[in-house]
C-alpha angles and dihedrals in degrees: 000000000000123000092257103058095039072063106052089047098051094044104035098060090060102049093046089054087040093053094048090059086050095059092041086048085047107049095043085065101045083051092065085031097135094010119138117245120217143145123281128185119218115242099182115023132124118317105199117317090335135072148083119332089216107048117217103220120181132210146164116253119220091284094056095252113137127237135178125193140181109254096251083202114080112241116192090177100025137159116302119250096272108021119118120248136193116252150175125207128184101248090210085059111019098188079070111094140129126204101262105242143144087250103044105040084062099254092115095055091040091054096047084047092060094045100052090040096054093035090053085051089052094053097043095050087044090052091047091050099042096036083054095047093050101040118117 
């Protein structure tokens, strides 16, 4: 195998993979693209140790109607029954919101994304220098 092509292969499976959290990271945030953001309390989380894994959290829209909605994310240490959380609704559809977190606006896919991407350049630009510098 040449240099260029150990290269391409050590570099090429990470920023694929990189590239695919990216576009997830990505998406996700032109989905809530023009949505309003507001303030929800949970009104069935976790109690304790103990509650629903997808917490049901309720709000008013722009037009003061109230809505409530199961989480559509998986907590397993989620926001207690009560507490306030960060949200963002579509303002077209306003049963349509989503709990306002790193994870879920996209940000946390989209950052992975970036680091695997640039670390599978680096390696594959490591591998080329280094499998140049040591070929026969």
């Amino acid at each position: 195998m040449t240099p260029a092509q150990l290269a391409l292969t050590a570099g090429g499976a990470p920023c694929i993979l990189g590239a695919v959290f990216a576009t997830i990271g990505y998406v996700q945030r032109r989905i809530a693209r023009g949505w309003l953001q507001g303030t929800a309390v949970i009104v069935k989380g976790r109690t304790g140790l103990a509650g629903s894994a997808y917490p049901t959290f309720r709000w008013q829209d722009q037009h003061g109607q109230v809505h409530e909605r199961r989480s559509m994310t998986r907590t397993s240490f989620g926001p207690k029954t009560g507490s306030y959380v960060p949200i963002m609704f579509d303002p077209s559809n306003p049963s349509r919101a989503i709990i306002d977190t790193f994870a879920r606006n996209g940000q946390l896919f989209l950052l992975i994304g970036i680091v695997v991407f640039g670390f599978g350049i680096l390696v594959g630009i490591t591998t080329l220098v280094f499998g140049t510098a040591f070929a026969p």
